[in-house]
N, C-alpha and C positions, 0 to 999 in steps of 0.2 A: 750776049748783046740784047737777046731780048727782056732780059731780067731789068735790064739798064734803061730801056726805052720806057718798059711797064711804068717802074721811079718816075721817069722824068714827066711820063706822061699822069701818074698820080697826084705828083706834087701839084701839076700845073691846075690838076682840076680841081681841086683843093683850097688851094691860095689864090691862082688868080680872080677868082667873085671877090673876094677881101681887098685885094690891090687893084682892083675895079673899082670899087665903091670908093678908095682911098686918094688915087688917083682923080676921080668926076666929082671927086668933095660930095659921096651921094650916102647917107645914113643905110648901114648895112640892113636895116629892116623893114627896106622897103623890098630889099630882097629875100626876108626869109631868112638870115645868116646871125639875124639873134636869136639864139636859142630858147624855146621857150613851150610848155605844154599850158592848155585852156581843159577846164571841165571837157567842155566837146570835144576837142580835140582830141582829148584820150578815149572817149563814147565813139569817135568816128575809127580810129584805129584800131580799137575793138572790133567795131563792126565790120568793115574792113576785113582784118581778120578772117572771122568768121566766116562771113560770106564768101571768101576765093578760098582759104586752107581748106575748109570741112569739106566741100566737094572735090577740090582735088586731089585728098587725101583718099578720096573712094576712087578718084581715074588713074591716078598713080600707082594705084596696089592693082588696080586690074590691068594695069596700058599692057599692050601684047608685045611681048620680046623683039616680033621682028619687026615694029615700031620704034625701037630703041628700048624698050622700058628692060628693068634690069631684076625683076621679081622684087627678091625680098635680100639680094645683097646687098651687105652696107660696106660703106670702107672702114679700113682697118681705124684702130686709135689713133694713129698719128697721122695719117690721111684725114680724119675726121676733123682732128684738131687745125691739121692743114686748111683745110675749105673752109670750116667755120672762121677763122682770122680772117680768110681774104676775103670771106662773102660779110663779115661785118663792117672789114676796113673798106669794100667795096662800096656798102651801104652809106659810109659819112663822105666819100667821095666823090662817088655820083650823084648822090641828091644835092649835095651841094653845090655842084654843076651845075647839073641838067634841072633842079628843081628850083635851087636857089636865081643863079645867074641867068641861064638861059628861057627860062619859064616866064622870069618877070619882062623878058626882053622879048621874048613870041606873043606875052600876052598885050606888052603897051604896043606893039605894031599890027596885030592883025585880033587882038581881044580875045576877053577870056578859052572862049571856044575851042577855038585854032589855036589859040598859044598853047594848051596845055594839050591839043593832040598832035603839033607839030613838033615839042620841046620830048614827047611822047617818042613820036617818028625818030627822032634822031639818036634817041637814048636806046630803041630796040638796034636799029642801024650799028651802032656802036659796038652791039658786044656782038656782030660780027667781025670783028675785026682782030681776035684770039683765033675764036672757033666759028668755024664756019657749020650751018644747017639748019633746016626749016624752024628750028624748034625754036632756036635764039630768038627768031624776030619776032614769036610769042610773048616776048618783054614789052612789048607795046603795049599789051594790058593791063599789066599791072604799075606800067609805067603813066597810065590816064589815072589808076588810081591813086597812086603817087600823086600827082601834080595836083587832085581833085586835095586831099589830104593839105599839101601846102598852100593848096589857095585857100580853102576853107580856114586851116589851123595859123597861117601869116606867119607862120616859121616853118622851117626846112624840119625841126624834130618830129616831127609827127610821119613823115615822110622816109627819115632815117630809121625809126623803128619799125616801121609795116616793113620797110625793104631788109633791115636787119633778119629779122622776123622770118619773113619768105627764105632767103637765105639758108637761114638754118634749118628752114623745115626741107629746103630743097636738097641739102647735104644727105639725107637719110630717105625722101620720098620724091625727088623728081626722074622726070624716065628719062632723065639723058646721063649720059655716061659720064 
């Protein structure tokens, strides 16, 4: 049942921004849901990048066991293969959400600011709702820089790859189980 909820609740994050815009007769990129990479754009997700992976590729090899951190085990190949698919599928699902749809909608009612750390707030909020633990609602941060990425970049790709990105580095180097 819960395989089935996951679906239903995938599809809806997905498609609904699309049949939003389709619906209010409102051009999808004002949302962010035309795809699309700028010089900057790829310079800001770069940097990006760099700046969150490289340091916590140094806290993740040291986080202490009984913190959750898991040493130097990685999952198996087909575990591997596993989380990589769902943290990149998670990637074009969520930002399309949470960056595309909801961001533009935090940001035209309370402004830039607040929209992009409220659309933030509800995106960490959310992946409570598998797994529960401190660690999860650490998504808030990279969820501002997410949203920082789509306001800057006026599309959602720029957004899906940093989260792509994380994702994968997180399969092999984050301390949660």
């Amino acid at each position: 049942m819960g395989v089935i909820f996951g679906l239903i609740a995938a599809a809806f994050m997905l498609y609904f921004p699309y049949e939003w815009c389709r619906f209010r007769h409102e051009d999808e990129r004002t949302y962010g849901l035309k795809w699309f990479l700028t010089r900057q754009s790829k310079r800001d997700v770069i940097i990006a990048l760099a700046i969150t992976l490289i340091p916590l590729t140094f806290v993740s090899l040291h986080w202490p066991a009984e913190w959750g951190g898991r040493g130097l085990k990685h999952p198996s190949f087909w575990q591997a293969v596993d989380y990589l698919g769902g943290g990149i599928a998670a990637a074009f699902i969520e930002e399309t959400f949470f960056r595309g749809w909801l961001q533009t909608l935090t940001i035209r009612k309370f402004g830039v600011i607040l929209g992009i750390l409220s659309a933030s707030l509800l995106f960490a909020l959310s992946h409570l709702i598998a797994l529960t633990g401190w660690l999860r609602v650490a998504t808030f941060f990279p969820g501002i820089i997410m949203g920082i990425l789509r306001y800057r970049g006026g599309s959602v790709l720029p957004s899906i790859i940093y989260h792509a990105l994380c994702n994968v580095w997180a399969v092999w180097l984050a301390p949660v189980p």
